[in-house]
C-alpha positions, 0 to 999 in steps of 0.5 A, spaced: 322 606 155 315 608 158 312 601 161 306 599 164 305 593 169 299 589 170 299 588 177 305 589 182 304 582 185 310 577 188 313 576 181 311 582 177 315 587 182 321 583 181 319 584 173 319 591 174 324 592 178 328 588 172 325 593 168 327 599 172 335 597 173 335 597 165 332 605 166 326 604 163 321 608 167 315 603 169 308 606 171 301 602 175 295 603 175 294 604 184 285 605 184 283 600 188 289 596 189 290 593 196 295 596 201 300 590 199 300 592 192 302 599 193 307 597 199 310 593 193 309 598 187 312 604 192 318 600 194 320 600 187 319 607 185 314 605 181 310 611 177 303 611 178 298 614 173 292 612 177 288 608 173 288 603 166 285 609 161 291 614 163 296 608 164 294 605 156 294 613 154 302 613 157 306 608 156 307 604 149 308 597 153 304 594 157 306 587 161 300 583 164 302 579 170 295 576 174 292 570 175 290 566 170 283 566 170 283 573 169 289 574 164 283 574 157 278 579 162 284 584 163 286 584 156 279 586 154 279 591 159 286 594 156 282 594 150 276 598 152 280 603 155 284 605 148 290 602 148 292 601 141 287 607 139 292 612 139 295 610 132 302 610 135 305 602 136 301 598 142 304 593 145 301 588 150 306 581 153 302 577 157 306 574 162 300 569 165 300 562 166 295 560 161 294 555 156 295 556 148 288 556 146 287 562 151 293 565 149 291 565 141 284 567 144 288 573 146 292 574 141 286 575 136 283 580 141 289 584 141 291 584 134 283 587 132 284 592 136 291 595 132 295 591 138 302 588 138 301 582 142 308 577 144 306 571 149 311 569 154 311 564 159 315 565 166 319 559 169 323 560 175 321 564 182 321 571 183 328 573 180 331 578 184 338 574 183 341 572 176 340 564 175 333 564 177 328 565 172 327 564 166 321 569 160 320 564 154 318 569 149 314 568 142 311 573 137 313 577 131 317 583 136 320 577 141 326 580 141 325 587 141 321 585 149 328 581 150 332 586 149 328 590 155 331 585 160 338 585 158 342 584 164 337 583 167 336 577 173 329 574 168 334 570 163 329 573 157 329 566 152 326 568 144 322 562 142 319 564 135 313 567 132 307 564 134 302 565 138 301 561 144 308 556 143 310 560 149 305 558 153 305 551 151 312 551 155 309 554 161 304 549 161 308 543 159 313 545 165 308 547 170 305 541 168 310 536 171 313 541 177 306 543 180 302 537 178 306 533 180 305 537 188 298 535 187 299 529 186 304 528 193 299 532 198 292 527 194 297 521 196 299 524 203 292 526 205 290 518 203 295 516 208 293 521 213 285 518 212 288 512 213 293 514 219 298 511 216 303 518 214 308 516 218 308 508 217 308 511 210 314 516 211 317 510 214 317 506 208 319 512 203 325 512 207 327 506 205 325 504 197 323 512 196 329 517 198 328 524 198 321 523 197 318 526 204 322 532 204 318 533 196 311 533 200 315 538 206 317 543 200 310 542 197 306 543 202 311 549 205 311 553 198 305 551 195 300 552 200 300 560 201 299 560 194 295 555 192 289 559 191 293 563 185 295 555 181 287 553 181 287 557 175 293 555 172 292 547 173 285 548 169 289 551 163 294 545 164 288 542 163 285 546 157 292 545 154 291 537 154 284 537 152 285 542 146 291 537 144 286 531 145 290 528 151 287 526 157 286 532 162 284 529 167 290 528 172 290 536 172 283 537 174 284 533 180 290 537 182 284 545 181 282 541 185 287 539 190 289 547 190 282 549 191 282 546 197 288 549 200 287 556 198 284 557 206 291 559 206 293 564 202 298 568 204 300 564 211 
């Protein structure tokens, strides 16, 4: 299978090199990337077709990983530049951390420009071991998505047929581990205000056992991507307000984030 891969980031060059270990040919798009990401895509052989036209025109599945913010603007431009026009079979997976609504947004998009769309939803770290890493799928073809990563280090995990229940996992998961992050760091960055970190940490040691080296860990793996969960808070936000629920705690963990991203990459 021809696959193509929207962009070869952190977590999407582990998908491709899930892909390729199954011996699926995967193929980018490097016009304009970042030396990091041609770094990355070069490490694993990937094939690149130049730019999204001739990427869309080659391959009959293409997986969408970027922040998301972007994920409904880089299926727009998918659809723009002729995936799905051909008249042979399209199929789009979009991999983004985003909410159901927006994923449903995407759907109808996709589906009126004559494209197969699976939503999926990744749980874990990169995964270059098994174990790790789960891919939450749901759609009419999820199965036939799953079956590209069989033995694979993505634990590939069918949902049902809906659009957006995929989603719906990813933000319910999202919303406690990366939340509850936030909420630490807000609480510390109080403490510090206050110059009471270490007293706080003191008293942590004694009635809330493990709870300092929770702050260490989230601050350490966060903060160099920090500026990537600034989107994805809001669409944990956006996923409580669309079901009437109070979405306030998330956008205060955007904004959380949002000042972190001074260290991005660091």
């Amino acid at each position: 299978m021809k696959i193509g891969l929207l962009h070869p980031g952190l977590m999407g060059i582990s998908l491709a090199a899930a892909l390729k270990g199954n011996q699926h040919e995967v193929c980018w798009a490097g016009d304009g990337r970042s030396p990091q990401t041609k770094e990355r895509a070069e490490s694993q052989q990937l094939t690149n077709l130049g730019n999204l036209s001739q990427l869309c025109e080659q391959c009959d599945i293409i997986f969408s990983v970027c922040p998301p913010g972007e994920a409904h603007a880089v299926a727009q431009a998918v659809c723009e530049s002729g995936f799905g026009k051909t008249g042979i079979n399209k199929t789009y997976v979009d991999c983004n951390a985003i909410a159901p609504s927006t994923s449903t947004a995407i759907n109808d998009l996709l589906v009126s420009n004559s494209i197969e769309f699976i939503d999926a939803g990744i749980i874990g770290p990169p995964a270059w071991q098994s174990g790790s890493t789960r891919l939450y799928l749901s759609g009419q073809q999820a199965p036939d998505i799953a079956n590209l990563l069989t033995n694979s280090p993505f634990e590939a995990i069918c949902l049902d047929e809906r659009p957006g229940t995929a989603s719906a996992m990813k933000m319910a998961y999202a919303a406690w581990t990366k939340g509850s992050d936030a909420l630490l760091l807000n609480i510390f960055a109080l403490a510090e205000h206050h110059e009471l970190g270490d007293a706080l940490t003191k008293e942590w040691s004694w009635s809330q056992e493990g709870l300092r080296a929770k702050l260490d860990r989230a601050a350490s793996r966060n903060a160099p991507k920090a500026w990537r969960f600034v989107g994805e808070m809001e669409q944990i936000a956006k996923s409580l307000q669309d079901a009437e629920l109070n979405p306030g705690a998330f956008i205060s963990a955007a904004n959380v984030y949002s000042a972190l991203s001074d260290f991005k990459s660091t």
